[in-house]
C-alpha positions in Angstrom: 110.7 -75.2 149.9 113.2 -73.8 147.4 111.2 -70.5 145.9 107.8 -71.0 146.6 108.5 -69.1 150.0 105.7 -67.4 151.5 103.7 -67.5 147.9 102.0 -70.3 148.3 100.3 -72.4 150.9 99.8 -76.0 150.8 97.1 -76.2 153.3 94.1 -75.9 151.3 91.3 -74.6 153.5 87.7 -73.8 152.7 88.4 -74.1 149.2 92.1 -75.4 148.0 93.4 -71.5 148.2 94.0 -69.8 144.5 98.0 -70.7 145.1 99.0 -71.1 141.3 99.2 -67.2 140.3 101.0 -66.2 143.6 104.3 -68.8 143.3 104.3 -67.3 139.4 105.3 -64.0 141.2 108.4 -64.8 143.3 111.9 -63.6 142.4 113.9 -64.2 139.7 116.4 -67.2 139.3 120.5 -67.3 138.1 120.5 -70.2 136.6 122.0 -70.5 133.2 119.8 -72.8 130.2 121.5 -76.2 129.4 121.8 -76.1 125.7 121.3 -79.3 123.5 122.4 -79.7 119.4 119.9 -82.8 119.2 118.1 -82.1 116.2 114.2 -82.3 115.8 113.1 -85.5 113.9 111.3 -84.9 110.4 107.9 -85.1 110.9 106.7 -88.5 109.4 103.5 -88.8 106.8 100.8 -90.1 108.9 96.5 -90.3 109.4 95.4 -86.8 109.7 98.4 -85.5 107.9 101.9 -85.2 108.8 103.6 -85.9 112.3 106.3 -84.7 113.6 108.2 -86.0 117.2 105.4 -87.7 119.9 103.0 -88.3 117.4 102.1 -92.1 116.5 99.4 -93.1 114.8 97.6 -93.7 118.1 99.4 -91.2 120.6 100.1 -87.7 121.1 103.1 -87.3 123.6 102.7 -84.5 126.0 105.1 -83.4 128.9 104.9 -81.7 132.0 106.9 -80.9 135.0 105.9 -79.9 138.6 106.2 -80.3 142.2 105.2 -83.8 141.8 106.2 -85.2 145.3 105.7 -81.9 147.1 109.2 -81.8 147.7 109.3 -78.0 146.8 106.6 -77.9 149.4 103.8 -77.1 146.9 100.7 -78.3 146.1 101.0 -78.0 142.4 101.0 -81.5 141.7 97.3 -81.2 141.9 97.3 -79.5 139.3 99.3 -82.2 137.1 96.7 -84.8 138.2 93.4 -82.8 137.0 95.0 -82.5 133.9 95.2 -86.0 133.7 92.0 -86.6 134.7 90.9 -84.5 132.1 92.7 -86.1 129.3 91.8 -89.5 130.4 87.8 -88.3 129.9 88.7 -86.6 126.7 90.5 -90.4 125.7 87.7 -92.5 127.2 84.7 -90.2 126.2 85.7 -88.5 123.4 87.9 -91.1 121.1 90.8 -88.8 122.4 91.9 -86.0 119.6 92.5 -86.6 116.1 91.7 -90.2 116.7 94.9 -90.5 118.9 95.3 -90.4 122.8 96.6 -88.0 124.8 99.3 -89.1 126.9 100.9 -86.8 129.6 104.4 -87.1 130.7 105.6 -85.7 133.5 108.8 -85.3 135.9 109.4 -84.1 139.2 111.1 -80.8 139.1 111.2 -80.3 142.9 109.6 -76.6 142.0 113.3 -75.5 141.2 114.6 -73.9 138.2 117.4 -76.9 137.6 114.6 -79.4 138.2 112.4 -78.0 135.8 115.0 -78.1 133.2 116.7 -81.4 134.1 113.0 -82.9 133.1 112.3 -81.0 130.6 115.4 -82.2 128.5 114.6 -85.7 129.3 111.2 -84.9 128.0 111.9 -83.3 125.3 115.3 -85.3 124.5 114.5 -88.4 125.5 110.7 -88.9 125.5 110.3 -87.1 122.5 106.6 -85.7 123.5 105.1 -83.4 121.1 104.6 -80.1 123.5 105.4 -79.4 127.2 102.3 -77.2 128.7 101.4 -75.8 132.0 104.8 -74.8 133.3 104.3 -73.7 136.5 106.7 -70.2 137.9 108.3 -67.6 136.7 111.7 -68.1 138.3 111.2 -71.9 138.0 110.6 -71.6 134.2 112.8 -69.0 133.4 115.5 -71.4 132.1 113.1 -74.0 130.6 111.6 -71.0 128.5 115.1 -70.1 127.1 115.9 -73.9 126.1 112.2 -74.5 124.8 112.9 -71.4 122.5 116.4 -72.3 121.4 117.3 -75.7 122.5 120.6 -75.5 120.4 121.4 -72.3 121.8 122.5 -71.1 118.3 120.1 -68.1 118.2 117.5 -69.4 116.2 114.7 -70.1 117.5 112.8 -72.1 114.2 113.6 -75.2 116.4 112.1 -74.5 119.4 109.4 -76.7 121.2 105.9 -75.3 121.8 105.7 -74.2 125.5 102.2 -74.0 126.0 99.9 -72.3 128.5 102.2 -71.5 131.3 100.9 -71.5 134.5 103.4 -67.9 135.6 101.8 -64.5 134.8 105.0 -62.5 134.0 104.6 -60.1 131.4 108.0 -61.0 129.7 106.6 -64.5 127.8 104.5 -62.2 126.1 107.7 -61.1 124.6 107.3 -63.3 121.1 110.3 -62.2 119.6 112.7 -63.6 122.5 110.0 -66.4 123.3 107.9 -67.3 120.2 107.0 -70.7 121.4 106.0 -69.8 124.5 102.0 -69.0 125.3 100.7 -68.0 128.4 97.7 -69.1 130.3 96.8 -67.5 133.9 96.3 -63.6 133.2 98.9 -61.3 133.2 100.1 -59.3 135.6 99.7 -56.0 133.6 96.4 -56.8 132.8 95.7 -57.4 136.6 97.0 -54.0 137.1 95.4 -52.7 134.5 91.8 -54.0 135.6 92.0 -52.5 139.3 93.6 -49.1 138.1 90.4 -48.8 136.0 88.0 -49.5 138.9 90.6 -47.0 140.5 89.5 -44.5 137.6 85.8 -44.9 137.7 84.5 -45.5 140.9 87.5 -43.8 143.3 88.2 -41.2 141.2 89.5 -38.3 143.3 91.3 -40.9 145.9 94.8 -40.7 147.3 96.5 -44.0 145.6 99.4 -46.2 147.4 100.8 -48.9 145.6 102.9 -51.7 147.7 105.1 -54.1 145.5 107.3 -57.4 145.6 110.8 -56.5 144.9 110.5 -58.5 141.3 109.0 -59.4 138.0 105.8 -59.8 139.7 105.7 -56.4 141.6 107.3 -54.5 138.8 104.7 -55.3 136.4 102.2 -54.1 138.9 103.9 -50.5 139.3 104.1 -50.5 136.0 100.9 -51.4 135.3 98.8 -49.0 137.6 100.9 -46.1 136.9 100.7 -46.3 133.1 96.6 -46.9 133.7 95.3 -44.1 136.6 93.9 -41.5 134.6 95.2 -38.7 137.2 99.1 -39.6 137.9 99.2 -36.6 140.8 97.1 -39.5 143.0 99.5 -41.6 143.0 101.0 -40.4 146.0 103.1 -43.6 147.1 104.9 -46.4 144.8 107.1 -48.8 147.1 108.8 -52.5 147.2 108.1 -53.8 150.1 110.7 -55.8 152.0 108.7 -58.7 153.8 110.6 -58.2 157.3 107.8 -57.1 160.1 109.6 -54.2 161.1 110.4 -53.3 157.3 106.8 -53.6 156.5 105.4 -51.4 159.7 107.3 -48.5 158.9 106.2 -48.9 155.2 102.3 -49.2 156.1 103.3 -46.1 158.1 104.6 -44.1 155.5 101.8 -44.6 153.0 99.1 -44.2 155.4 101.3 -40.6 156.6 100.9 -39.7 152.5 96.9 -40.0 153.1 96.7 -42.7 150.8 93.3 -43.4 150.7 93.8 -46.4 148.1 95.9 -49.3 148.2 96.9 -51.7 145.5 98.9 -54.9 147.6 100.8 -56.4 145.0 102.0 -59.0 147.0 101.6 -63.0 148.2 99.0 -63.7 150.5 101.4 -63.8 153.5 102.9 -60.5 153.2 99.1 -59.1 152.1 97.5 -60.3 155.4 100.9 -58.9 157.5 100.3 -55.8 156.1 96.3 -55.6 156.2 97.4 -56.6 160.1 100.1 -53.8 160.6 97.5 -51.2 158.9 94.9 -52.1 160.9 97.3 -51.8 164.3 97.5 -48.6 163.1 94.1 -47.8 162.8 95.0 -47.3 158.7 91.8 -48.0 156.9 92.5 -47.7 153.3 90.6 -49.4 150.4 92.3 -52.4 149.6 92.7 -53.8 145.8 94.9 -57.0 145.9 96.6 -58.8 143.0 94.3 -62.3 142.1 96.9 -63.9 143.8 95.4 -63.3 146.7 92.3 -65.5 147.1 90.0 -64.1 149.7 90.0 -67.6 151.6 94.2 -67.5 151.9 93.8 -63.8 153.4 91.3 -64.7 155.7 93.2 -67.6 157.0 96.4 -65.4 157.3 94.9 -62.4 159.3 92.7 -64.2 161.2 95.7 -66.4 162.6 94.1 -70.1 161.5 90.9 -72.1 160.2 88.9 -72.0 162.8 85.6 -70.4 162.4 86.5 -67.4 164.5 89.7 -67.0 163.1 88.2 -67.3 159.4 85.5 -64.7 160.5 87.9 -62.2 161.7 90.0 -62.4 158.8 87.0 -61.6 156.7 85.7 -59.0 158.7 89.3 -57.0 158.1 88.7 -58.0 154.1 85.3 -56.7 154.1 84.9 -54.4 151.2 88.6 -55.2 149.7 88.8 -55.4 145.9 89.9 -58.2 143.6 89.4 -60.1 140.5 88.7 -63.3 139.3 88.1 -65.2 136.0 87.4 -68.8 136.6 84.6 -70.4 138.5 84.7 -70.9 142.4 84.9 -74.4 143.7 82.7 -73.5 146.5 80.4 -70.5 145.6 79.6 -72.1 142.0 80.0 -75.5 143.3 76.1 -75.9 141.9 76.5 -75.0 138.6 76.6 -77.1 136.0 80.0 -76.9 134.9 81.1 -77.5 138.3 79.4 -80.8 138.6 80.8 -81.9 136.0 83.9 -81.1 136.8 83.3 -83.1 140.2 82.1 -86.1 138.3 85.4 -86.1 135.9 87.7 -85.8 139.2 86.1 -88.4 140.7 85.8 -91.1 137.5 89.0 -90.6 136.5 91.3 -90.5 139.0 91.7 -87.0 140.1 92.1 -84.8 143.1 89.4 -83.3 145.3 87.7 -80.3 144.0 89.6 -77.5 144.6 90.3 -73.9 143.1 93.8 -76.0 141.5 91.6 -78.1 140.1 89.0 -76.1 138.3 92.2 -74.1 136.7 94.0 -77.7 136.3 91.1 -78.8 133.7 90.6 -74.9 132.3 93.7 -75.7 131.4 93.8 -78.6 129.5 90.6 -78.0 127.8 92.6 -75.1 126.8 95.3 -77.6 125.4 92.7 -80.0 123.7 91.2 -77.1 121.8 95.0 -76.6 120.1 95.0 -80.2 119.4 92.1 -80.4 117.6 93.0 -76.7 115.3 96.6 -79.3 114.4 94.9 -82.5 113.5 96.0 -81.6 109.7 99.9 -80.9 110.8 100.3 -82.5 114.5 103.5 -81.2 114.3 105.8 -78.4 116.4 104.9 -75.7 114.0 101.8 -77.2 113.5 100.9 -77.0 117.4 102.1 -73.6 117.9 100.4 -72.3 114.7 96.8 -73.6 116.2 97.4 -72.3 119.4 97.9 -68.9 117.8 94.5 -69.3 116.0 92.7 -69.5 119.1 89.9 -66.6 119.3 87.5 -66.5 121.6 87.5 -69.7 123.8 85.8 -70.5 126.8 86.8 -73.1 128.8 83.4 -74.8 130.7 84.9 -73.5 134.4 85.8 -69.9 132.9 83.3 -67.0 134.4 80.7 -66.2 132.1 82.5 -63.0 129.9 85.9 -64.3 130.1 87.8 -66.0 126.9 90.7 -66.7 125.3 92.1 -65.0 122.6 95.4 -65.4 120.4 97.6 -64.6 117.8 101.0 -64.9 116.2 102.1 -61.2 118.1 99.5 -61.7 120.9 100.6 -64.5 123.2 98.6 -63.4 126.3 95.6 -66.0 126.5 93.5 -64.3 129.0 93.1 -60.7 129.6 89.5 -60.5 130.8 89.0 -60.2 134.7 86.3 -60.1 136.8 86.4 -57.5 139.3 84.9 -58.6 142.7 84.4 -57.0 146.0 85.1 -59.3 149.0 82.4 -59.5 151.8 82.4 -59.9 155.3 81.2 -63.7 155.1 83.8 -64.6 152.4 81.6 -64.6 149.4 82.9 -62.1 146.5 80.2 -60.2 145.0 80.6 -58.9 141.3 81.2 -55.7 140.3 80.0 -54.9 137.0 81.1 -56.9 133.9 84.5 -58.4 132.9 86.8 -56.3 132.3 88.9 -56.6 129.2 91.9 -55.1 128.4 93.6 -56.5 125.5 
């Protein structure tokens, strides 16, 4: 699988494991932006005001790309297929938005940064759809981003193509001067930080702090994150980048546990988290965990306990027990009762889509996300148009988004959700709620 690596797994156990936010935090990627000079059609008078490339006067174009065929060895493409799921309710039960369909395009990118952007220029060049959303990666969209946001490569960006709701929590997209059309989705990996260093501040307050980091955007925004937010910077008594070899990362647990580190931040995949949760606990290194939200508690579990058998399952909890983490969406299992949830069910299975799964529930949080901007642009369904309603969102809440959690956005504020639940992770797997939401905008 090209650079989904150890990020991701596509075994979805228990629950289908929260994989999205983890493949956002692999490496970086080399590869350079293929440039276009085609120029963006005029936007055409039309019902509901003007129109502009995608629009008829029964369809709105979208496009997507993903791990489609699982080639990338991903489960992604589920998903792409709750999205359309969704959109086929919103066309059959809801006349669709601004009395047009929605009509999602996608390609196969193969979950590789070339992919990505050899179907993204078909989409955009060919296709002509109105928006791409849900990009999924950060190394995998890095050189989509740069094309969306100046597809002639001539420095202005006034031509871009709204890149909406990107599934990659890299604090770089919300850059808006080097990537105004681009709007993020999943939380942020600052605000991530941010939420656990202020549970750091008011509830260990005193504590010995270790932070362990990938070796990229993802881990760097951690580092940066935490440091800038403990209140007492003389606790932080360890900062490294791990590298994922076993023997690297034993004689890192080992030097953090010999600074009495009393707190640890893992910002890290699942994998890496659960070998070194194992190493620590080899050697009898018993700190207070706080993990990234890329780490669901189910992937953990299944990585420290060794497999998904009950046993295994049980012992990976037990060594979890008490670990901190956040969440903002609802749980596939835990809230599989509540109403939203059921309905969520119902539109998977009436419309064609997956199994409930954690990818699902953020599949359709996502594309309600994406309906809402449709119906702010019905007056201008054009480029502009789009990205100028997506920018007016303030506070929206998706039906599967934990009660206290929104999104908000604005023309210099392209970071949809910075609202996390912070959660402690018990023995049997369930996460119990500590306190409200945080929010940290």
């Amino acid at each position: 699988m090209a650079i989904l690596y150890k990020c991701f797994y596509s075994s979805l156990i228990i629950v289908s494991i929260t994989l999205l936010a983890a493949a956002v935090s692999c490496g970086g990627s080399d590869a350079e932006p293929v440039r276009s000079a085609e120029p963006t059609p005029s936007p055409l008078a039309g019902r509901g005001g003007a129109h502009g490339p995608g629009v008829t006067e029964t369809e709105i174009r979208l496009g997507m790309t993903n791990d489609l065929s699982a080639s990338g060895d991903t489960p992604f493409n589920l998903i792409t297929t709750a999205i359309q799921a969704y959109f086929r309710k919103v066309n059959a039960e809801d006349g669709g938005v601004c009395g047009r369909k929605i009509n999602l395009l996608t390609e196969d990118d193969g979950y590789t940064p070339q992919g990505a952007l050899d179907g993204t220029k078909k989409l955009v060049e060919q296709d002509q759809v109105l928006a791409m959303i849900g990009a999924v990666g950060t190394p995998v969209h890095t050189p989509v981003a740069a094309y969306l946001n100046d597809p002639n490569g001539d420095g202005n960006t006034s031509d871009g193509i709204p890149d909406l709701f990107v599934s990659t929590g890299w604090s770089g997209w919300g850059e808006v001067t080097k990537f105004p059309w681009t709007i993020d989705y999943i939380p942020d990996y600052l605000t991530d930080a941010r939420v656990l260093a202020k549970y750091l501040n008011e509830h260990l307050d005193g504590k010995k702090i270790g932070i362990l980091a990938e070796n990229d955007q993802f881990g760097n925004d951690y580092l940066l994150g935490v440091q800038d937010a403990v209140n007492n910077k003389d606790l932080l008594v360890s900062s490294q980048r791990v590298d994922p070899s076993p023997d690297a990362i034993k004689s890192q647990v080992i030097a953090v546990r010999d600074t009495g580190a009393e707190a640890v931040v893992l910002a890290l995949p699942p994998e890496i988290s659960a070998n070194v949760i194992r190493i620590a606990e080899e050697q009898q290194f018993k700190p207070k965990w706080l993990v990234s939200y890329v780490n669901s508690p189910s992937a953990l579990a299944r990585e420290i306990g060794g497999g998904t058998l009950a046993e295994q399952l049980l012992k990976g909890f037990e060594d979890l027990d008490g670990s901190i983490s956040t969440e903002y969406l609802l749980s596939a299992i835990d809230d599989a009762d509540a109403p939203p949830m059921q309905a969520h069910r119902r539109i998977m299975e009436t419309y064609a889509g997956p199994i409930v799964s954690t990818l699902t529930v953020y599949g359709q949080s996502l594309a309600e996300a994406v309906v809402e901007t449709l119906k702010r642009s019905c007056d201008s369904i054009t480029r502009d148009g789009v990205l100028h309603a997506a920018e007016s969102i303030q506070h929206f809440h998706s039906s599967l988004m934990l009660d206290g959690v929104e999104l908000n956005l604005g023309p210099k504020d392209h970071y949809a959700i910075q609202t996390l639940q912070p959660v402690e992770i018990q023995k049997d797997g369930t996460l119990k709620d500590l306190g409200d939401p945080i929010a940290v905008e």
